[in-house]
CHARMM internal coordinates of N, CA and C (Angstrom, degrees):
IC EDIT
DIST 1 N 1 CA 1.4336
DIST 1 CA 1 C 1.5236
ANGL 1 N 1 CA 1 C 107.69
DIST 1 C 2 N 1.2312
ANGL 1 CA 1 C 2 N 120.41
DIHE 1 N 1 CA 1 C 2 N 149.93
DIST 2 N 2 CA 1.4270
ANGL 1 C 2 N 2 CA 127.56
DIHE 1 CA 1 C 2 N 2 CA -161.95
DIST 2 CA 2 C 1.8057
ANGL 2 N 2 CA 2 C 91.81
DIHE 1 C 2 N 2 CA 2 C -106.65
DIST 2 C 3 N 1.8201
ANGL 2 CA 2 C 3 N 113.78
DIHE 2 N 2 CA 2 C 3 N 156.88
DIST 3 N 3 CA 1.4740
ANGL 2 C 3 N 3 CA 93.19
DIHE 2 CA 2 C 3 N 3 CA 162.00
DIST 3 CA 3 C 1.5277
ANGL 3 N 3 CA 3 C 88.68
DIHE 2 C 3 N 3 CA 3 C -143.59
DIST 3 C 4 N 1.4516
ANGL 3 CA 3 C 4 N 134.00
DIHE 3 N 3 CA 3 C 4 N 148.43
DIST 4 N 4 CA 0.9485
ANGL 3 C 4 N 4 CA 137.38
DIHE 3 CA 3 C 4 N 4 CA 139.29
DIST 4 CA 4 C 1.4750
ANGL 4 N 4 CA 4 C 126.75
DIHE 3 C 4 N 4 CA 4 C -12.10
DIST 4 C 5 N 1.3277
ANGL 4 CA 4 C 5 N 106.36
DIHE 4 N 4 CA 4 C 5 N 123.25
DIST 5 N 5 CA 1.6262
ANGL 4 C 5 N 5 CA 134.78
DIHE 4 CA 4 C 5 N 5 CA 179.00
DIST 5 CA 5 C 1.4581
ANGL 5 N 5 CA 5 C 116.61
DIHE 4 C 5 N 5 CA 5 C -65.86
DIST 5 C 6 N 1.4562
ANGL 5 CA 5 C 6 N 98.61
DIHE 5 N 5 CA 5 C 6 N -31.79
DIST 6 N 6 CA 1.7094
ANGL 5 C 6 N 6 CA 108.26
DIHE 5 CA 5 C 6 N 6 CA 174.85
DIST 6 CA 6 C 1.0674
ANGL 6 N 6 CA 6 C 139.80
DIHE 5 C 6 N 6 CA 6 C -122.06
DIST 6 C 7 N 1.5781
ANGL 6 CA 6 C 7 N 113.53
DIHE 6 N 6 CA 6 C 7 N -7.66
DIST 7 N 7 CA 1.2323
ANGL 6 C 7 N 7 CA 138.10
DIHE 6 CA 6 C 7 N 7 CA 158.87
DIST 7 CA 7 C 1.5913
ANGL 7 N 7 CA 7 C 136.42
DIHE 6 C 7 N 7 CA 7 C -108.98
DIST 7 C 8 N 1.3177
ANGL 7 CA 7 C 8 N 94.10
DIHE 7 N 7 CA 7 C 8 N -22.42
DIST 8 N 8 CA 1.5813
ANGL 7 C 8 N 8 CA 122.79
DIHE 7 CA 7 C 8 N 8 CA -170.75
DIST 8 CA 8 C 1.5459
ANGL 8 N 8 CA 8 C 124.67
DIHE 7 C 8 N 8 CA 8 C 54.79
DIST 8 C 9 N 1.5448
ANGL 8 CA 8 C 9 N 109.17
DIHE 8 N 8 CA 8 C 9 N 35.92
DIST 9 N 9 CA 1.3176
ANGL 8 C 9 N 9 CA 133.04
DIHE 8 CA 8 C 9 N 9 CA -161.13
DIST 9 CA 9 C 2.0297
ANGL 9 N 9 CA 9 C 79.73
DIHE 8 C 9 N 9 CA 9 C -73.54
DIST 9 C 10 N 1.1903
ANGL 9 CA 9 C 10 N 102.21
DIHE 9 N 9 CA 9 C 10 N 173.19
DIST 10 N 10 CA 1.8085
ANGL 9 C 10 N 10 CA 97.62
DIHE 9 CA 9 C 10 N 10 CA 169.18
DIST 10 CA 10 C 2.2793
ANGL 10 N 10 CA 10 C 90.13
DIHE 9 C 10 N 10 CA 10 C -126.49
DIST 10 C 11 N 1.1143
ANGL 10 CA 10 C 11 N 115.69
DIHE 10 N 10 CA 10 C 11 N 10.68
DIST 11 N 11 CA 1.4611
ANGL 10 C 11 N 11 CA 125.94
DIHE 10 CA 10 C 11 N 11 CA -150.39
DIST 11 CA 11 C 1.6836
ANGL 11 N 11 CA 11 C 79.40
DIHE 10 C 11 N 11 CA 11 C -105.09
DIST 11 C 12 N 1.5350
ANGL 11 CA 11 C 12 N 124.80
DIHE 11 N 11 CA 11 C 12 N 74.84
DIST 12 N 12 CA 1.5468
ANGL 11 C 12 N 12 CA 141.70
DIHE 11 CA 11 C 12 N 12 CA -162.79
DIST 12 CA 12 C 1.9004
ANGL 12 N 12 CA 12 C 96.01
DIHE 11 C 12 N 12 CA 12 C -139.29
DIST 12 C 13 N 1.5396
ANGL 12 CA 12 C 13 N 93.98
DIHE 12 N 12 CA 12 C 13 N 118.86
DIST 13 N 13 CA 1.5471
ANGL 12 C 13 N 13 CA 83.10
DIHE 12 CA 12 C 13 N 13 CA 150.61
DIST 13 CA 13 C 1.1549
ANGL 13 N 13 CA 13 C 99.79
DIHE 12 C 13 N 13 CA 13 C -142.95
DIST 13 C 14 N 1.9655
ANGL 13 CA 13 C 14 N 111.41
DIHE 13 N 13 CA 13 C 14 N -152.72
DIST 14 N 14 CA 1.1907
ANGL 13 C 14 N 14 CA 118.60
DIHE 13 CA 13 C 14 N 14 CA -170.30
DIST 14 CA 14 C 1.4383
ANGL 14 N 14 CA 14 C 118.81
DIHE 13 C 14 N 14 CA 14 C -69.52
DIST 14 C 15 N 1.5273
ANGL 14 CA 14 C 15 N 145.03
DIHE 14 N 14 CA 14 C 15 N 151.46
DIST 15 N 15 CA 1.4440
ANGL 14 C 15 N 15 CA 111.55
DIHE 14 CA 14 C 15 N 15 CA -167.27
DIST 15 CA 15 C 2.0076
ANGL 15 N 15 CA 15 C 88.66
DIHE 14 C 15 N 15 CA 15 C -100.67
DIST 15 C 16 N 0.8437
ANGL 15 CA 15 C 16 N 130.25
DIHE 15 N 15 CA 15 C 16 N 123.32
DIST 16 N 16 CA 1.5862
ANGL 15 C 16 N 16 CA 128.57
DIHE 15 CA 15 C 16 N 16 CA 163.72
DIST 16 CA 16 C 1.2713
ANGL 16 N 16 CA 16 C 125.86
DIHE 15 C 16 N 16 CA 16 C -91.44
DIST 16 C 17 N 1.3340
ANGL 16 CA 16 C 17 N 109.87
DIHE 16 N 16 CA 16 C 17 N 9.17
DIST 17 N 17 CA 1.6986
ANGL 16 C 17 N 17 CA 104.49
DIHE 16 CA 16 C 17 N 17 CA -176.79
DIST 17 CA 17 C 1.3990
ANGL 17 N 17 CA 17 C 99.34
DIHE 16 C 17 N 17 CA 17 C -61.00
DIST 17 C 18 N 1.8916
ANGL 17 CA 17 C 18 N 91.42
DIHE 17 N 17 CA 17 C 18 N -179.77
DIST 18 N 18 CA 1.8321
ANGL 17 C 18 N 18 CA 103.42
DIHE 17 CA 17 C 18 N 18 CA 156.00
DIST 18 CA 18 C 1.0532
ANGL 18 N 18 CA 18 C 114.55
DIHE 17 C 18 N 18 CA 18 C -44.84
DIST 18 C 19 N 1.6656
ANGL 18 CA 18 C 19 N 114.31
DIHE 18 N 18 CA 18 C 19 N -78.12
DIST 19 N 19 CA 1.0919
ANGL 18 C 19 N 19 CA 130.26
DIHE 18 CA 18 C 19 N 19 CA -154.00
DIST 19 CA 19 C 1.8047
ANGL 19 N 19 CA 19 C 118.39
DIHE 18 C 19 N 19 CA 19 C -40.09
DIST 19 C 20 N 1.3848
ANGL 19 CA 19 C 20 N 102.54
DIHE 19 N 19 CA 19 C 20 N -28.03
DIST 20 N 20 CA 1.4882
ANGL 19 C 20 N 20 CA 126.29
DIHE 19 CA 19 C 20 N 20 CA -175.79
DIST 20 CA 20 C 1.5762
ANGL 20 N 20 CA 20 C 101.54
DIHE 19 C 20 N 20 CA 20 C -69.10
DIST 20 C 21 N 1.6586
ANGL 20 CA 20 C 21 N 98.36
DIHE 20 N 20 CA 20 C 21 N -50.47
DIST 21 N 21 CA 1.3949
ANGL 20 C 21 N 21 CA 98.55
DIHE 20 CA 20 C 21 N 21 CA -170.66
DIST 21 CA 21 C 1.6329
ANGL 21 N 21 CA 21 C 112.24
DIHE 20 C 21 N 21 CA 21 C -92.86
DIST 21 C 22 N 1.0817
ANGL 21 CA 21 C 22 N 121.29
DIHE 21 N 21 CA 21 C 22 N -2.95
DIST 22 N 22 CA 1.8693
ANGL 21 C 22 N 22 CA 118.68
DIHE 21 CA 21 C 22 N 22 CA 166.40
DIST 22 CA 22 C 1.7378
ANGL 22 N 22 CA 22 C 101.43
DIHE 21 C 22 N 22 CA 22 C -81.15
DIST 22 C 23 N 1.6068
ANGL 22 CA 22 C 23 N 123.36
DIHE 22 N 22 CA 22 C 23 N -36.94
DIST 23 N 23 CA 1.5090
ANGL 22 C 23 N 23 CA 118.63
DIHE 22 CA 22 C 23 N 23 CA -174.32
DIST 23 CA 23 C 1.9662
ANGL 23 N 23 CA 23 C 104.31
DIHE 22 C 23 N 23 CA 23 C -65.49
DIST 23 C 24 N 1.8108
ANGL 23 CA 23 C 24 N 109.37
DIHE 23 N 23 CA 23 C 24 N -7.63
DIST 24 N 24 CA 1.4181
ANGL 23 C 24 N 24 CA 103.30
DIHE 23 CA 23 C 24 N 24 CA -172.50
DIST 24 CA 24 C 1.8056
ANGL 24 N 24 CA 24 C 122.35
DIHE 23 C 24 N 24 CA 24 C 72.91
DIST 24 C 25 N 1.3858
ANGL 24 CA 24 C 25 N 99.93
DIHE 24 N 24 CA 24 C 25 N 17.55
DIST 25 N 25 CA 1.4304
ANGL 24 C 25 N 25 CA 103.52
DIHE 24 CA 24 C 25 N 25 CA 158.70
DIST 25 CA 25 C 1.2777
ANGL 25 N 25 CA 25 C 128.15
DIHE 24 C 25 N 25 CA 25 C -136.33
DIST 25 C 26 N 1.2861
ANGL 25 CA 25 C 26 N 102.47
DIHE 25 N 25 CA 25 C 26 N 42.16
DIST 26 N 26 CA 1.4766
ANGL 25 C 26 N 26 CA 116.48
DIHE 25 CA 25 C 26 N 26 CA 177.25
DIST 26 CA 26 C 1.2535
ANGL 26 N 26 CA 26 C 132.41
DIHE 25 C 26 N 26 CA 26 C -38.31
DIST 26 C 27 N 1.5871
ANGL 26 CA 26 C 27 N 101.73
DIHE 26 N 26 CA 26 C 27 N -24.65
DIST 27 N 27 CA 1.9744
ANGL 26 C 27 N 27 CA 116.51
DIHE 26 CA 26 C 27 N 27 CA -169.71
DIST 27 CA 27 C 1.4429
ANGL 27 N 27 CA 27 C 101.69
DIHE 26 C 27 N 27 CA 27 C -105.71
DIST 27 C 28 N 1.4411
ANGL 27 CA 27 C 28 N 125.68
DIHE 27 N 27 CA 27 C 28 N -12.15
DIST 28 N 28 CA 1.3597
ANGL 27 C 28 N 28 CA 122.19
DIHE 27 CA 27 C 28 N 28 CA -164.93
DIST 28 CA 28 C 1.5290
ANGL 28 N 28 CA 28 C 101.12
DIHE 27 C 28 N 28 CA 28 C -135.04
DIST 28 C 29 N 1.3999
ANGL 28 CA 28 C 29 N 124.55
DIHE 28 N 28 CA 28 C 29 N 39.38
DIST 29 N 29 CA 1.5517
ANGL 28 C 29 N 29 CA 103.41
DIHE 28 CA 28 C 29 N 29 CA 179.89
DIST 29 CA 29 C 1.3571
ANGL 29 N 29 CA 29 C 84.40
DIHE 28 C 29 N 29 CA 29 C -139.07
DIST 29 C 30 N 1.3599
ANGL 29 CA 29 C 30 N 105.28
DIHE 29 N 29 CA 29 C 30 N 167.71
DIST 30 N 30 CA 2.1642
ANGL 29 C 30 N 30 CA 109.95
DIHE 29 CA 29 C 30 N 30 CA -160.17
DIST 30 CA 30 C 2.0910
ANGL 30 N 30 CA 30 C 90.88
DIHE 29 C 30 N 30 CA 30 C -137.56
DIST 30 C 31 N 1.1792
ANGL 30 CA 30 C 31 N 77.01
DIHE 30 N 30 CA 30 C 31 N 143.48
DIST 31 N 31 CA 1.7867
ANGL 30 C 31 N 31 CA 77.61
DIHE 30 CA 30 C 31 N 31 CA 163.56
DIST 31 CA 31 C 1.6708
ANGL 31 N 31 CA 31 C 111.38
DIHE 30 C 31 N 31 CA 31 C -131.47
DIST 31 C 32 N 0.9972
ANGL 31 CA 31 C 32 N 110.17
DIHE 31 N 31 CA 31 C 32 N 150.96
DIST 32 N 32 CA 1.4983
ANGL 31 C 32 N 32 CA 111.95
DIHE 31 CA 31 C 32 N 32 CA -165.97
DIST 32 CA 32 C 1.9250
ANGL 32 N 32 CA 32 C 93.20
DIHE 31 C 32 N 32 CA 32 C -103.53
DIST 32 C 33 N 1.4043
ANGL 32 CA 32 C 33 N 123.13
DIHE 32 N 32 CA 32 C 33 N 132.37
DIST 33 N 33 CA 1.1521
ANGL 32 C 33 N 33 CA 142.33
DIHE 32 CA 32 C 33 N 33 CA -155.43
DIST 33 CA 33 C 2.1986
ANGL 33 N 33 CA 33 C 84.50
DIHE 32 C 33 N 33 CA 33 C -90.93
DIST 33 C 34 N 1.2660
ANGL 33 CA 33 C 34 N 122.93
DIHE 33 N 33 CA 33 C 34 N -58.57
DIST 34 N 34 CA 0.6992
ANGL 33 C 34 N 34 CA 135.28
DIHE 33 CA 33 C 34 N 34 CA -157.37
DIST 34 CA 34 C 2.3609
ANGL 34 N 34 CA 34 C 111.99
DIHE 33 C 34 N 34 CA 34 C -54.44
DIST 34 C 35 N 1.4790
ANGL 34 CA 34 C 35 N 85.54
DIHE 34 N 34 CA 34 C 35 N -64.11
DIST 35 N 35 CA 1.6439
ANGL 34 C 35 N 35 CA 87.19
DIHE 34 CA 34 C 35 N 35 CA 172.78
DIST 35 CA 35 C 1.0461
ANGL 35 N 35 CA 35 C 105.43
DIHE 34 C 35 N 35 CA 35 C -125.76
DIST 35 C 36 N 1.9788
ANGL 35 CA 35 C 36 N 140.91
DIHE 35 N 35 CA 35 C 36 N 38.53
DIST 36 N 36 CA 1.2134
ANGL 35 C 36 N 36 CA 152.01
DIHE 35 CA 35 C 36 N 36 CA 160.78
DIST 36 CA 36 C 1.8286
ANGL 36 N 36 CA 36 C 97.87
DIHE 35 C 36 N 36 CA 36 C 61.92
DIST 36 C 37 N 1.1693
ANGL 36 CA 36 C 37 N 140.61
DIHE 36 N 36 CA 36 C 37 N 7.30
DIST 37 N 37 CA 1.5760
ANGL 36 C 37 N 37 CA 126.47
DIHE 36 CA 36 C 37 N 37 CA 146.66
DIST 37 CA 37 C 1.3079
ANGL 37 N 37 CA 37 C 111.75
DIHE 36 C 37 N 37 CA 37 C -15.04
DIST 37 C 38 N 1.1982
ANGL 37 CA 37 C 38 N 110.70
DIHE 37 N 37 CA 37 C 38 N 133.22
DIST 38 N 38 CA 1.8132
ANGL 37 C 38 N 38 CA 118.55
DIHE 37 CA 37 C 38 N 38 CA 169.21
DIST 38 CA 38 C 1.2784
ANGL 38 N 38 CA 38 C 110.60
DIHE 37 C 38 N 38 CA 38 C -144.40
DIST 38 C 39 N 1.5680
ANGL 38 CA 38 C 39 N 106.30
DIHE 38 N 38 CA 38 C 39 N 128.79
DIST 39 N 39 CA 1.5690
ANGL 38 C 39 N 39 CA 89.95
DIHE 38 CA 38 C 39 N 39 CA 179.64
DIST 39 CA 39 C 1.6410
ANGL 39 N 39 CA 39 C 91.98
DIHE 38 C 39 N 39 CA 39 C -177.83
DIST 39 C 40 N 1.7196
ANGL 39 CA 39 C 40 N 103.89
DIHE 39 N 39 CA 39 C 40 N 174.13
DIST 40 N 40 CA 1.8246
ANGL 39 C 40 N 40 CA 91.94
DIHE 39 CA 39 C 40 N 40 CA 164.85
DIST 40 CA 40 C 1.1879
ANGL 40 N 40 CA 40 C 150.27
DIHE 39 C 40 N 40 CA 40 C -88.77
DIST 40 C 41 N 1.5270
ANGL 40 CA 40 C 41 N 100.43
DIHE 40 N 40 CA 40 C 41 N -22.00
DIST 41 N 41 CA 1.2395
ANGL 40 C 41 N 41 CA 114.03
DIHE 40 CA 40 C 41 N 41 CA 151.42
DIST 41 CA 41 C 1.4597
ANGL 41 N 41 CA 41 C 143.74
DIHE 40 C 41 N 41 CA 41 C -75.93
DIST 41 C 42 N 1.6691
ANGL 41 CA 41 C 42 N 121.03
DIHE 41 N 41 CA 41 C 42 N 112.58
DIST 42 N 42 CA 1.7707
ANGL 41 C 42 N 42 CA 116.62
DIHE 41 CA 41 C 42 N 42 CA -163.59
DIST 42 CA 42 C 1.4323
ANGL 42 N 42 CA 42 C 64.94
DIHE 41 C 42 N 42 CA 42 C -142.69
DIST 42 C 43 N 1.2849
ANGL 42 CA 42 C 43 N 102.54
DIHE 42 N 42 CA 42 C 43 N 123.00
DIST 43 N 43 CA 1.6103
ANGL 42 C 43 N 43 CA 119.36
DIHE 42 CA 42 C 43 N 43 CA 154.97
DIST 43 CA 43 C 1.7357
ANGL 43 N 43 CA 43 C 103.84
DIHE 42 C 43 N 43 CA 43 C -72.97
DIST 43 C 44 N 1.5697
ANGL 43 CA 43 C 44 N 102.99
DIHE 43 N 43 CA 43 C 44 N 150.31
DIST 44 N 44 CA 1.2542
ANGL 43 C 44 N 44 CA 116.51
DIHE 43 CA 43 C 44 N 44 CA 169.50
DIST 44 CA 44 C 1.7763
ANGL 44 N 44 CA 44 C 123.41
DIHE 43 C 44 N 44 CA 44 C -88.87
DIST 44 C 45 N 1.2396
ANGL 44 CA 44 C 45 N 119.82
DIHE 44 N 44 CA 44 C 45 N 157.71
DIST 45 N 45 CA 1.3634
ANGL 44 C 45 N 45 CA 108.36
DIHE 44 CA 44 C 45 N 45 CA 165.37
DIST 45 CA 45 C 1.4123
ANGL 45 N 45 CA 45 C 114.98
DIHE 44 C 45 N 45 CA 45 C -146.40
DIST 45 C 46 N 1.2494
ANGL 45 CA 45 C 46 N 134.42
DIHE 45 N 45 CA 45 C 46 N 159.57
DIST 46 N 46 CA 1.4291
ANGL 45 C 46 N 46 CA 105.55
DIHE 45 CA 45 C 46 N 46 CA -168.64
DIST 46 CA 46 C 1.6927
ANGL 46 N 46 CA 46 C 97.34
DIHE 45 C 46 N 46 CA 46 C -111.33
DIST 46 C 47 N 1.6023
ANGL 46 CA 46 C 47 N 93.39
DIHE 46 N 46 CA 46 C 47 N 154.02
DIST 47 N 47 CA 1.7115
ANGL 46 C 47 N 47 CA 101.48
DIHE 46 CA 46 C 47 N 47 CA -161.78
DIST 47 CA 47 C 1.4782
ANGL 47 N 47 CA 47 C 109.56
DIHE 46 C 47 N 47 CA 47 C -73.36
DIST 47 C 48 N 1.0270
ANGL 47 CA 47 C 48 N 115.02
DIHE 47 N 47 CA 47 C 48 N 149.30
DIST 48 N 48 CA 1.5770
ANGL 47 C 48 N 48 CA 125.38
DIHE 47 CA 47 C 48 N 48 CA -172.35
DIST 48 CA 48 C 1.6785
ANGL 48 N 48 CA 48 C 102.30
DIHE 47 C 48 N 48 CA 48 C -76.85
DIST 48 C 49 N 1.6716
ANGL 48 CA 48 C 49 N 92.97
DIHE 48 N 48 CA 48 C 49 N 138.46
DIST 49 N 49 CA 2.0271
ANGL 48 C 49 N 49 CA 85.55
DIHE 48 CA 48 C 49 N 49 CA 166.92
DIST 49 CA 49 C 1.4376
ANGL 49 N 49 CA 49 C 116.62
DIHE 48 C 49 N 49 CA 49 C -100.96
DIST 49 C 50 N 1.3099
ANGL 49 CA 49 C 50 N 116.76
DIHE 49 N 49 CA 49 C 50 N 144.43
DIST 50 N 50 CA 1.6953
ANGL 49 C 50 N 50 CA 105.26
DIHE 49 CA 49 C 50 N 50 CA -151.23
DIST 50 CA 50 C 1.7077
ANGL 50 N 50 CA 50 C 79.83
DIHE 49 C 50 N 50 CA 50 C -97.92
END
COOR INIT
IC SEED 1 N 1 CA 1 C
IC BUILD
């Protein structure tokens, strides 16, 4: 699971806009759902088992 760099939301997916795909990183850039962060780096963490 990925979490946000600036919020630490874990609510991260792939980003698919244009804008993602005119900068040429369409497959590797993440947007954070939570406070709209976009970028390539989203560290991972692995999910806890409750």
């Amino acid at each position: 699971m990925r979490i946000c760099p600036k919020c630490k939301s874990t609510d991260v997916e792939a980003d698919l806009s244009a804008q993602s795909y005119g900068k040429g990183s369409f497959f590797n850039q993440y947007k954070c759902n939570n406070c709209g962060y976009t970028g390539i780096f989203f560290p991972e963490i692995k999910k806890k088992k409750d």
